[in-house]
N, C-alpha and C positions, 0 to 999 in steps of 0.2 A: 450304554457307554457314557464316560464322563471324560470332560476332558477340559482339562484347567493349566490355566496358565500365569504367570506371575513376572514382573519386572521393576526393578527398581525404577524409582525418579529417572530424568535423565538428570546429568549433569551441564552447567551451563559450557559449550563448547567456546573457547575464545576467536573473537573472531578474526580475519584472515586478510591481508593485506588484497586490496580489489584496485583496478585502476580505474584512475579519478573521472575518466569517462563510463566506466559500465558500472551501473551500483547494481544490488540486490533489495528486493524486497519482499518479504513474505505473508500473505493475506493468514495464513498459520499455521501457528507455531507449539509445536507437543510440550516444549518446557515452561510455556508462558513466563519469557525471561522480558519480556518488551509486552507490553501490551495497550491498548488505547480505548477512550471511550466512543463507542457509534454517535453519530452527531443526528441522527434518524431516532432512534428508539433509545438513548441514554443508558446504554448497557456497556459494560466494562468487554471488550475481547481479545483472546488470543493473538498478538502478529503487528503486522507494520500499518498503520494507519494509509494505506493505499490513498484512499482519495485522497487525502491533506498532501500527503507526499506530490499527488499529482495536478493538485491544485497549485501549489506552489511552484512546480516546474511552469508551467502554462501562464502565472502571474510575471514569473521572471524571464521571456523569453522574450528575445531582441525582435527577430525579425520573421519566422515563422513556428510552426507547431505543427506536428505531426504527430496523431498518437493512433496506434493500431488498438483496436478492441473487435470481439466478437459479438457481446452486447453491453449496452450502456442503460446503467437503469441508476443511476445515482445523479441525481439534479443538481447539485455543488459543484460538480465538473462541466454537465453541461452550460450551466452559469457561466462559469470559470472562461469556457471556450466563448460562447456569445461578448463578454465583457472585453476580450483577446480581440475579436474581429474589431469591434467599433475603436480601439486603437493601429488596427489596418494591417496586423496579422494575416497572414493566411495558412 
C-alpha cells in the first residue's frame, strides 16, 4: 500500500488583535514567517525567540517575577533571573 499525501505552502495568516496584557508566543512556527537565530548553536529557527522575549520581560520588571516552567535548561534566563534577584526582586 502507498499512501501519499500533498499541501500547499501555508499562507502567512494576518495577525489578530490580542490584549495588551496576554501576548502570544510560539517556540514554532510551520510557515516560518518570524524566525530568529539560537544564541547557543548560531543556527537560524522556526518561531518566536522565546528566551529574548523572556529575558526581556524579567530585565523590565518593577517589583517581582514570576515565571512558571517545567524544565529550565537555557542559561540566559537563568542569568537574567540571578542578575533580577541582586536588584531585590523576588
Amino acid at each position: 500500500m502507498l499512501l501519499v499525501a500533498c499541501s500547499k505552502d501555508t499562507d502567512k495568516v494576518n495577525s489578530l488583535p490580542q490584549d495588551e496584557f496576554i501576548q502570544a508566543y510560539f517556540n514554532h512556527r510551520e510557515t516560518k514567517t518570524q524566525t530568529y537565530v539560537d544564541p547557543y548553536r548560531q543556527i537560524e529557527r522556526p518561531g518566536d525567540d522565546l528566551e529574548a522575549i523572556i529575558i526581556q520581560e524579567i530585565a523590565s520588571a518593577k517589583s517581582s517575577i514570576d515565571l512558571a516552567v517545567y524544565e529550565l535548561n537555557l542559561p540566559l534566563i537563568a542569568q537574567a533571573l540571578a542578575k533580577s534577584s541582586l536588584r531585590g526582586w523576588q
